[in-house]
N, C-alpha and C positions, 0 to 999 in steps of 0.2 A: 777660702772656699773649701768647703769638704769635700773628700772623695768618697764620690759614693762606690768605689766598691767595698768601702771600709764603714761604711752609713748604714743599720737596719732602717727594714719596711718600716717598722716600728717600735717604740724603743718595749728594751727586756723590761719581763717584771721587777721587784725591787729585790736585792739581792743577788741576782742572776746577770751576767754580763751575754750579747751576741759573742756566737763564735762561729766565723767563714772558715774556720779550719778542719775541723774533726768535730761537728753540733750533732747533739743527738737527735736520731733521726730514724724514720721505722719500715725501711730496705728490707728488714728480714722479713716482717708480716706484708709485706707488699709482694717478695718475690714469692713466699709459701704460700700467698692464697691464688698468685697467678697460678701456678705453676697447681695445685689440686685444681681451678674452675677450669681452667684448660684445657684439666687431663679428664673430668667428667665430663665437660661439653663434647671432648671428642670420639669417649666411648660411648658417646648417646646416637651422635653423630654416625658415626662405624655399625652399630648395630643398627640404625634406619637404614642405613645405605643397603648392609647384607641381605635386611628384610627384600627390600627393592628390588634388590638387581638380583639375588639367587634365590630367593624363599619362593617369593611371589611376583617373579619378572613382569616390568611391565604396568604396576599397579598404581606408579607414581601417580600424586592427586598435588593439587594446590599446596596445601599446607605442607607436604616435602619439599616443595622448591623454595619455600618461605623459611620452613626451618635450614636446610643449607643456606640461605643467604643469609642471615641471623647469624650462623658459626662463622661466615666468612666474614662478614664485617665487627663478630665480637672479637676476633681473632687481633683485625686490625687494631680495633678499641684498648686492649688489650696491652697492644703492641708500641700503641700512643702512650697508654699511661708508663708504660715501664723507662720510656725514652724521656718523660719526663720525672723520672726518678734522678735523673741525671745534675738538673735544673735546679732543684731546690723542691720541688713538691713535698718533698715528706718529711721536710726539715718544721720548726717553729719558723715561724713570720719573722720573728726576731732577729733568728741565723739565715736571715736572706738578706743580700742587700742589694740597695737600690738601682745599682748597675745589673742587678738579676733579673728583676722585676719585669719591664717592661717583655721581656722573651718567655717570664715565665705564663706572664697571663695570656701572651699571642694564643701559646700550646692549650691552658684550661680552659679556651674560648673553642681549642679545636674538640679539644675532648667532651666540650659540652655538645657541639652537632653532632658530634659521632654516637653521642649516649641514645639517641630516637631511632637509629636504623635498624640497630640489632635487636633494642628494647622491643618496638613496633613489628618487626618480625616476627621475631620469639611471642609475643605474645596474639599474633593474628595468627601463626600457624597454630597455637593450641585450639584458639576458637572456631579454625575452618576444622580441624579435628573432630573437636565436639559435635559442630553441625553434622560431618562425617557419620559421627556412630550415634549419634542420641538423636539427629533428628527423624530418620528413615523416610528418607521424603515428603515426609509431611510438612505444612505450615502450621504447626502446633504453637501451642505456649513458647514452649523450650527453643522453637527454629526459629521465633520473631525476638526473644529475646537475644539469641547467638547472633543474628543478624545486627540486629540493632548494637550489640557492643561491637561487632564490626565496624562498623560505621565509625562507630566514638570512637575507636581506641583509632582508626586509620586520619580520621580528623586532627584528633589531639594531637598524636606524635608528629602527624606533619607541620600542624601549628606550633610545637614544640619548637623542633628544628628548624623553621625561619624564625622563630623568635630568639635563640641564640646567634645565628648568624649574621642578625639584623639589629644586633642586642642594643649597638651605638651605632650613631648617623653622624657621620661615615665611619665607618668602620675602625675605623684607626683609633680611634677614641675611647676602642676597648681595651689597649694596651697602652695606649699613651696617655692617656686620664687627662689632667685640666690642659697639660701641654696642647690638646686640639679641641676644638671648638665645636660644639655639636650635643645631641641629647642620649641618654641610656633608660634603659627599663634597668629594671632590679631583675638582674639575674637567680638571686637567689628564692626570689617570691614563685618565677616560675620555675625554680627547682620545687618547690615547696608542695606545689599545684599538681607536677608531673610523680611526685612522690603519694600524693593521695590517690591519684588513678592509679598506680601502681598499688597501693591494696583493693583496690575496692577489684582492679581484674583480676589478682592473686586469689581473693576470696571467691571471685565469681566459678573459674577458671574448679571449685572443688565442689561448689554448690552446686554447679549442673549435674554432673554427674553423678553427684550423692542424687540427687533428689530420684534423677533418672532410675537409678539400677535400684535405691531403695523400694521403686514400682514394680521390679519385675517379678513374675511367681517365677521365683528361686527360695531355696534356703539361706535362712540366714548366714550361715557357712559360706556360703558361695555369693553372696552379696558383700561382703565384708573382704575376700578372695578378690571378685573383680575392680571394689573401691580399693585396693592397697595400691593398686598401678595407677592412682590420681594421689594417691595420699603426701605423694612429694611434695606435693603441693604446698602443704601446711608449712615446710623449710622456707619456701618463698614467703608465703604469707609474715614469718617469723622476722625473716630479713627485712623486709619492707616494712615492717612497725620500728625496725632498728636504724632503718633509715630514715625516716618520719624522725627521729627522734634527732638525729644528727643534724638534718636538715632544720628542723627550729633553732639547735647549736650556733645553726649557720646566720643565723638571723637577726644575731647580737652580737656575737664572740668575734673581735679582730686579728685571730690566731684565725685568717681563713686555712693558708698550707696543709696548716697541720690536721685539719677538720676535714678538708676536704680528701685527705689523702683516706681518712675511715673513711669517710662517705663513696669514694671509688673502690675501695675495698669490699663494701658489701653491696656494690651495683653491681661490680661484674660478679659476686656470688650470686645474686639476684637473677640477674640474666642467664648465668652458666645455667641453674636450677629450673629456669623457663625454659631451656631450650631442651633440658634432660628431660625434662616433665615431658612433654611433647614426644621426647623419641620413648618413653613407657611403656606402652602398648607393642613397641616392636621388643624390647624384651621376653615381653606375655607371647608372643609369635615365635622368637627365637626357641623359646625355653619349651615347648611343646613342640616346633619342627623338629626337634635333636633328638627329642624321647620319643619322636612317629606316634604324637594323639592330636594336632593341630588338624584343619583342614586345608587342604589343597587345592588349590585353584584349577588342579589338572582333570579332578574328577566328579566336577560338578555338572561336565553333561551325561555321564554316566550314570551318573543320580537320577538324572532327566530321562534318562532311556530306559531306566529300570523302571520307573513309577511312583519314587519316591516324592512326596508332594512336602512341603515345611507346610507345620501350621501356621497360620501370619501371613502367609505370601499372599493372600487376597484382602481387600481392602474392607472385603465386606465383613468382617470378622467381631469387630467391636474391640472390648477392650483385654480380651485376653490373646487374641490376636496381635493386636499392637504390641503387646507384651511379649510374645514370641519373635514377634519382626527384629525387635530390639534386640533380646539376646541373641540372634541371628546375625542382626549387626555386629555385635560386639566379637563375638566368637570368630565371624571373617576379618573382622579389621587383628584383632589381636589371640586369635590362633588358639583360642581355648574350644575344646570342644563339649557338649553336650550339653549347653546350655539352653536351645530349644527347644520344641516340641515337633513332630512329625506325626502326619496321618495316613492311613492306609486310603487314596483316592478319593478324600473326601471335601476339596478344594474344586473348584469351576477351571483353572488351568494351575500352569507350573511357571514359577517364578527361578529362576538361576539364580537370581543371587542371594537370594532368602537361605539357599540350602546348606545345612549344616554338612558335609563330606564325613560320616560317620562310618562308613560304609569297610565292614571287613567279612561279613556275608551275609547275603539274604535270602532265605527263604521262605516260603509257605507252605500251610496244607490245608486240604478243604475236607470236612466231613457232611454229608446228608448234604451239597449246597449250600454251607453254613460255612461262613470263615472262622478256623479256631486258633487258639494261639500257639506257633509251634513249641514242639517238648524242647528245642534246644534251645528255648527264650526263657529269660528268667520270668516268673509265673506274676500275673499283675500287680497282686495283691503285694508279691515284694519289691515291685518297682520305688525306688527313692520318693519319687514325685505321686507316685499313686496312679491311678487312671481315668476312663471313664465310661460310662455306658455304651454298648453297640451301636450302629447308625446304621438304616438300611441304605443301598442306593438307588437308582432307578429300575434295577432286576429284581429288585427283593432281595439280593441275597445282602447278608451281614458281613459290613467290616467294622472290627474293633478298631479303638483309638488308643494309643499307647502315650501316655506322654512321660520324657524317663530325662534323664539328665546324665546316663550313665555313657562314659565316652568308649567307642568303637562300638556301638551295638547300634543298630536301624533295622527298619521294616518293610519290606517288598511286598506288591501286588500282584495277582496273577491279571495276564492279561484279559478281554472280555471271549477270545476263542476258550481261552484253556479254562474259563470257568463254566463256558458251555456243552463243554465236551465231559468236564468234571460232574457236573449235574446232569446229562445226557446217560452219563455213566454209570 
């Protein structure tokens, strides 16, 4: 009778003997990519949190509780595969033996449920993000298509993970193979499945927001600016064709250990990069709170109380409206300033959360009844963005429209006494 702890899974190729002693095996690229997706999940992680709790206390939304559960369970995930580095994971098939075996696959059976929680996480808080800043309340194009991959990615990963769990009937059948009696799916087929939805939301995940911001009247400069805070994206998108690629490996090749121990090596790179991608936006916040050009949440009803109106903030606006609503968005969620437009009183009310916080003075002057542009304002004609005609309002008298993209400059209203007292005068 053989001993199987001296017995491979199966036998070496020709030339090559198993060795349960000292087999070559790949510890090192296992421990150096934990140990970088770790350490970038957790500065993604750290900087959402600062945004959160000290930039802009209070502001938490859905997809930050999504994305800290995703770090806390990729953590686990993490923590699973490193334990079974232990086991034989990263070794050849060959240099495992059959006394290994059946402990080894319990563990890859666990690290297959755990792969959907953080996956499924990480990648629903980017798309409640999206809806976040690219939809602006609306039910547009863009919010039924966010929604809708909601849906599918919250489906799939859940079907995911009772299809691993569930993989053999009973259970046991996954690690004890013909010894128990009972039926299995092919594990590998819905890795295969789970690996093609992971590009298509990798890809999805860069095409909203490209499409988004490519709409807004910005400069090209500055559309190009606010795409680089998605562009991590494209690292995802990268690893996930690399896994695609493993995973067919997987689909023939009886060296599973050794295949599968890449293939965890570039899931948790995967997920690490989904969870970074996601906290992005709180860099773009960070990196503008510190230099004082970001907005603040503290002084938006100040804004309110001067007369400062955003353009966009009415519904009734059409489409370059909506195009300011957006960069509105964007600017509050990730701290860029002067991406807007604002008008001097020429909106039916005032929206708070529309308002860009640009505010470092504002004044006016009135000539003959006439609103003109103050000498301490740079002159239209040099404005970045340009301008546009006067608008009367219901007294006759003119207010200009400024539209500037320059951060810390905005424009105040007189109120209706002091312009009747001004024209009185």
């Amino acid at each position: 009778m053989t001993d199987p702890t001296t017995t491979p899974v199966i036998d070496p190729p020709n030339g090559t003997e198993s060795n349960f002693i000292d087999p070559v095996d790949q510890l090192t690229a296992v421990y150096v990519t934990s140990g970088i997706v770790l350490a970038l999940a957790t500065i993604g992680i750290a900087a959402r949190l600062f945004v959160k709790l000290v930039v802009v206390p209070g502001s938490h939304l859905i997809e930050d509780y999504l994305s800290y559960f995703a770090y806390a369970s990729f953590v686990s995930y993490c923590a699973v595969i490193l334990h079974l580095t232990g086991m034989g994971l990263t070794h050849h098939m060959y240099d495992v033996s059959v006394a290994q075996i059946s402990n080894l696959l319990y563990w890859i059976n666990i690290v297959y449920c755990m792969y959907s929680i953080p996956t499924a996480a990480a990648k629903l808080s980017v798309l409640f993000q999206l809806r976040s800043i690219f939809t602006t309340g609306r039910k547009n194009a863009i919010y039924w298509v966010i929604v809708g991959s909601i849906v599918v990615n919250a489906i799939f990963y859940t079907g995911l993970f009772f299809s691993y769990v569930f993989q053999c009937w009973p259970r046991e059948k996954i690690w004890l193979g013909d010894a128990v009696a009972g039926k299995c799916t092919d594990a590998i087929q819905v890795n295969l499945s789970s690996g093609v939805l992971n590009i298509i939301s990798d890809v999805e995940a860069l095409l909203i927001p490209t499409w988004a911001i490519w709409h807004l009247s910005l400069s090209t400069k500055r559309k190009l600016a606010a795409l680089s805070v998605f562009a991590v994206s494209l690292i995802a998108i990268a690893i996930g064709i690399g896994g695609m690629y493993i995973r067919v490996i997987l689909l023939t090749n009886i060296d599973q250990t050794w295949w599968l121990t890449k293939l965890a090596l570039l899931v948790t790179a995967e997920i690490s990069i989904v969870i970074f991608v996601g906290c992005m936006p709180s860099f773009s916040r960070l990196y503008h709170h510190f230099r004082g050009t970001g907005p603040s949440a503290k002084t938006t009803t100040k804004s309110a109380k001067a007369g400062l109106v955003t353009y966009g903030s009415s519904d009734k606006q059409g489409k370059s409206g909506k195009s300011s609503k957006l960069s509105n968005t964007m600017a509050r969620y990730m701290g860029t300033g002067g991406t807007g437009m604002t008008t001097l009183d020429t909106q039916d009310g005032f929206d708070n959360d529309d308002t860009l916080e640009l505010r470092e003075h504002a004044t006016s002057t009135v000539n003959a009844g006439c609103a003109t542009t103050p000498e301490t304002f740079t002159k239209m004609d040099e404005l970045e963005n340009g301008g546009q005609r006067p608008v009367s309002n219901a007294n006759g008298a003119q207010n200009h429209i400024w539209k500037t993209s320059q951060v810390r400059q905005t424009y105040s209203r007189l109120s209706d006494d002091e312009w009747k007292n001004r024209r009185e005068g």
